[in-house]
Backbone bond lengths (Angstrom), bond angles and torsions (degrees), N, CA, C in turn:
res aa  C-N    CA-C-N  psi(-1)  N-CA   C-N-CA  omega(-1)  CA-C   N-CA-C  phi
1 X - - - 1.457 - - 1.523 108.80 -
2 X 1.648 117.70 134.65 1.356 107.08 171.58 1.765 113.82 -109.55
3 X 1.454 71.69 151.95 1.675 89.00 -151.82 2.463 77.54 -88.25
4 X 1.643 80.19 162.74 1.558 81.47 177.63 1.635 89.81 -129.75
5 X 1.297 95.65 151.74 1.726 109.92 -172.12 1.627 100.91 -111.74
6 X 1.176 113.93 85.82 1.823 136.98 166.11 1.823 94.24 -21.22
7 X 1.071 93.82 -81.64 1.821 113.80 -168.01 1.437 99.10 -42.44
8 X 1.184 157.68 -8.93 1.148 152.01 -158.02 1.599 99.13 -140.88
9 X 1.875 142.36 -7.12 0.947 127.37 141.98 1.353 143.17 -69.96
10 X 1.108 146.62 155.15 1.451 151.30 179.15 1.441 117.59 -66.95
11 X 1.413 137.73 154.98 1.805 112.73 -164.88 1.531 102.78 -84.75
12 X 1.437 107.10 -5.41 1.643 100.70 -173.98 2.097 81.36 -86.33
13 X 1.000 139.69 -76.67 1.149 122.00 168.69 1.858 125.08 1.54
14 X 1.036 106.37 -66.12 1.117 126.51 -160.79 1.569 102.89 -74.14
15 X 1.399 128.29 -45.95 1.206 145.40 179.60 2.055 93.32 -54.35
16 X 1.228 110.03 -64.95 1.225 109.18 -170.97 1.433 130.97 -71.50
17 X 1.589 106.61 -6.35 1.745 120.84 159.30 1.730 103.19 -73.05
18 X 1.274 105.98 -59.40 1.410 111.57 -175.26 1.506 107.99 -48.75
19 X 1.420 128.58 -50.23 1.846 128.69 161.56 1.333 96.93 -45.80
20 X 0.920 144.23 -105.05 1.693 161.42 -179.86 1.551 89.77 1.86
21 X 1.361 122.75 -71.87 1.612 132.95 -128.50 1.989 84.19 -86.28
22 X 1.289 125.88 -45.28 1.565 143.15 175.12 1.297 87.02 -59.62
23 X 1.104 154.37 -60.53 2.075 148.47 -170.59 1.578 103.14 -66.15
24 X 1.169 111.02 -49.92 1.698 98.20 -179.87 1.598 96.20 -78.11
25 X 1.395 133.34 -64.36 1.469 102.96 -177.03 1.497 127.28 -30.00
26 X 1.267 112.00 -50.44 1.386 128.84 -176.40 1.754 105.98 -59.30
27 X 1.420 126.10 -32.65 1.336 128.87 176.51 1.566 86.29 -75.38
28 X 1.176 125.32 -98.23 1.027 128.81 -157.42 1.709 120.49 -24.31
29 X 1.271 129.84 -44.46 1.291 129.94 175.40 1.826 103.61 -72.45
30 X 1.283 99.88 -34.48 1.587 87.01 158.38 1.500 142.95 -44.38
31 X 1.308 90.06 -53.35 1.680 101.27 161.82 1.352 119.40 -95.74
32 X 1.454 114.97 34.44 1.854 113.66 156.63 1.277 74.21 76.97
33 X 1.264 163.52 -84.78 1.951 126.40 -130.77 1.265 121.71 -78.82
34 X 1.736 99.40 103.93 1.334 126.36 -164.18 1.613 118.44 -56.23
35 X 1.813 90.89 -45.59 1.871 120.36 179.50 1.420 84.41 -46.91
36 X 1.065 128.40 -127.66 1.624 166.38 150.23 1.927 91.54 34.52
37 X 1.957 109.42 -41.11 1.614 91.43 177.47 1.319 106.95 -61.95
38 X 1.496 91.58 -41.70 1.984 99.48 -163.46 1.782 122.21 -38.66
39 X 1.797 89.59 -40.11 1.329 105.10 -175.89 1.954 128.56 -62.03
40 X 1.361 78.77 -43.36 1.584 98.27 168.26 1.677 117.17 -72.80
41 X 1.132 111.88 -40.27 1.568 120.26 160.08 1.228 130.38 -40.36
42 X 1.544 105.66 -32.32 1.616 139.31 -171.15 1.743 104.89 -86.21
43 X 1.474 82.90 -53.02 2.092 84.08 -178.66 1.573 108.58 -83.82
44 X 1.222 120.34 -5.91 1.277 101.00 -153.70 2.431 72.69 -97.41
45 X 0.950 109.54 -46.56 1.442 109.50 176.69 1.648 99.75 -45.57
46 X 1.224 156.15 -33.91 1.254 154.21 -137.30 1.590 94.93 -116.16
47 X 1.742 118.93 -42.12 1.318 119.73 -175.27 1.709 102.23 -71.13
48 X 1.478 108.62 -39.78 1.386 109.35 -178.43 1.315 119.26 -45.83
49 X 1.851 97.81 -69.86 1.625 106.02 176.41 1.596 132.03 -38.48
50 X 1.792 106.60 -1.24 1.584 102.05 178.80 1.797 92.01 -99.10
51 X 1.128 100.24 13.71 2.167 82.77 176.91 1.514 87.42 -118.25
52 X 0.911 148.37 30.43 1.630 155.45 171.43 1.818 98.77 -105.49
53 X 1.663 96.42 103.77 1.753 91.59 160.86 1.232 128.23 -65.18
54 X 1.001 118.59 113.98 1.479 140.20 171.92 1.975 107.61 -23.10
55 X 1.599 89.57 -55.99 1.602 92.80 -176.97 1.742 123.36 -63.44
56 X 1.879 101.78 -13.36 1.606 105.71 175.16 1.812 109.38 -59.56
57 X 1.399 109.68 -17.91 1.311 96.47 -145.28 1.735 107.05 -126.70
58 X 1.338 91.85 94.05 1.824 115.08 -158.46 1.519 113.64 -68.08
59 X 1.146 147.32 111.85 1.312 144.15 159.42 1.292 105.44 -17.32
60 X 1.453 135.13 158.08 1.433 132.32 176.31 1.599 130.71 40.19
61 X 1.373 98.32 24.12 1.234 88.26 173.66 2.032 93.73 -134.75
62 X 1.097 99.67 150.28 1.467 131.80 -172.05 1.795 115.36 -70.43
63 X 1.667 105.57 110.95 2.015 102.67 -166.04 1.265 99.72 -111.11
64 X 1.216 127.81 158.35 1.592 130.18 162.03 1.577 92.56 -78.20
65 X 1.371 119.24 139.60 1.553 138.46 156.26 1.627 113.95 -88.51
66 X 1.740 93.82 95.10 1.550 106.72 169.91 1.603 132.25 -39.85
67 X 1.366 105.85 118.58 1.514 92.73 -165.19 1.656 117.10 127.76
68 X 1.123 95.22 -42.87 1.757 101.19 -160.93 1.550 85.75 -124.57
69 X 1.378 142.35 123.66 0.836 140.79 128.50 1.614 130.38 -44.39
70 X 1.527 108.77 148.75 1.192 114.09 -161.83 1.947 134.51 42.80
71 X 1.039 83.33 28.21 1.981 84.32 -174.63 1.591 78.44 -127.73
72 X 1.746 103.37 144.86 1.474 130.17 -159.11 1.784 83.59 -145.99
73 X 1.913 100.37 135.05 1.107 109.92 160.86 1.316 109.95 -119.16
74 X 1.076 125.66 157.29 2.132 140.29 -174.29 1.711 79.11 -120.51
75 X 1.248 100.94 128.19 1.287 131.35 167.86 1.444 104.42 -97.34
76 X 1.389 92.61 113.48 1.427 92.24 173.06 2.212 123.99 -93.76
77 X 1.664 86.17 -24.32 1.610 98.89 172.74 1.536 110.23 175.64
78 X 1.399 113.19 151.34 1.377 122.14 166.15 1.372 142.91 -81.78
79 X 1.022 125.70 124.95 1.460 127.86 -172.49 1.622 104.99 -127.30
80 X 1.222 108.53 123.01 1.531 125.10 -176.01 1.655 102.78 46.91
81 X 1.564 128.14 -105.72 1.084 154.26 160.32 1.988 133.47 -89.45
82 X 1.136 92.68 13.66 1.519 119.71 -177.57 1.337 129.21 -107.92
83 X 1.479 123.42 110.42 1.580 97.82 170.96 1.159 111.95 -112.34
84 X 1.850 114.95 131.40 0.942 125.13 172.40 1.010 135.62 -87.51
85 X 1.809 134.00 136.27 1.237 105.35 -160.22 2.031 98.24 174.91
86 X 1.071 128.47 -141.14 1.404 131.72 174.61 1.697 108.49 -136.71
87 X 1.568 82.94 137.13 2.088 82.91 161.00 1.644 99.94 -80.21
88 X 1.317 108.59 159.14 1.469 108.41 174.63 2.207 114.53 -85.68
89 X 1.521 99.99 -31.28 1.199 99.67 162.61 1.944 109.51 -76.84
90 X 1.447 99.39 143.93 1.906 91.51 178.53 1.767 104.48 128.53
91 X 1.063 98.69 -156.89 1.620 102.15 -171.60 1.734 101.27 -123.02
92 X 1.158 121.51 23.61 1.462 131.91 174.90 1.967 109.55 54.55
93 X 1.213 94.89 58.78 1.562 99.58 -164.08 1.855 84.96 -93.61
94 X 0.903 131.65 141.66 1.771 143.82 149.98 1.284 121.92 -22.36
95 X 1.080 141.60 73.49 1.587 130.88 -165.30 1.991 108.56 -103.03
96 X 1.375 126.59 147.14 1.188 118.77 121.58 1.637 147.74 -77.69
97 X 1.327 102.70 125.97 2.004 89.76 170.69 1.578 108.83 -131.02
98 X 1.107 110.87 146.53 1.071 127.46 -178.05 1.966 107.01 -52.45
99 X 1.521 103.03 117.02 1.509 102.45 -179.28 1.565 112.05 -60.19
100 X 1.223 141.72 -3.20 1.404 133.76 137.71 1.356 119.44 -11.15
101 X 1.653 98.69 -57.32 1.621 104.49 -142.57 1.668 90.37 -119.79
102 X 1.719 109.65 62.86 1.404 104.83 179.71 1.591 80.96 -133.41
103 X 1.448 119.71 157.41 1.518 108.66 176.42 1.725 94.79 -141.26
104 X 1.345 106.41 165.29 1.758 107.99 172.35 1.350 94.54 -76.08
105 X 1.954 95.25 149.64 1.662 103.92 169.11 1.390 99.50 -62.46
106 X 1.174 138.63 -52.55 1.346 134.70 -160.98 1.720 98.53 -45.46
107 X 1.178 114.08 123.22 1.621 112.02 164.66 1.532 101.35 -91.48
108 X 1.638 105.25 158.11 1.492 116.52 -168.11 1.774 94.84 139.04
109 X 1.556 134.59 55.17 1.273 105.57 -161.69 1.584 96.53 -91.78
């Protein structure tokens, strides 16, 4: 299997995996195979997070988590493409999520 290296595409590159990778998820849950959407759901969030500036996304400060209404993560720090950090609903356990799926509190997207 070839693996594709995000960090080494161009954002017009990158823009057009993320279309591509969102059409086969979107096929795939079409035809019921949930596994195989999930997976593409997964890369296509990972291809995204390399067109996300790094500098939007501040340690200690508080993101809406795309997707889930009302759940807020506190970034505590970055690692590669990851922010690590806590949801505020939960038992304050350490999590990574893909900086994709971090949004400004300010709504207006």
């Amino acid at each position: 299997m070839n693996e594709i290296n995000y960090a080494s595409m161009t954002e017009q590159e990158l823009r057009q995996e993320v279309a591509n990778l969102r059409e086969k998820a979107r096929k795939a849950e079409a035809m019921g195979i949930i596994n195989e959407f999930a997976v593409y759901e997964r890369k296509m969030l990972m291809a995204a997070s390399y067109l996300v500036d790094l500098e939007t996304i501040v340690p200690g400060e508080m993101y809406r988590i795309d997707g889930t209404p009302g759940e807020f993560f506190q970034v505590e720090y970055l690692k590669g493409r990851f922010a690590w950090g806590y949801r505020l609903s939960g038992n304050r356990r350490e999590e990574a999520l893909p900086v994709a799926l971090l949004a400004p509190m300010k709504a207006g997207k």
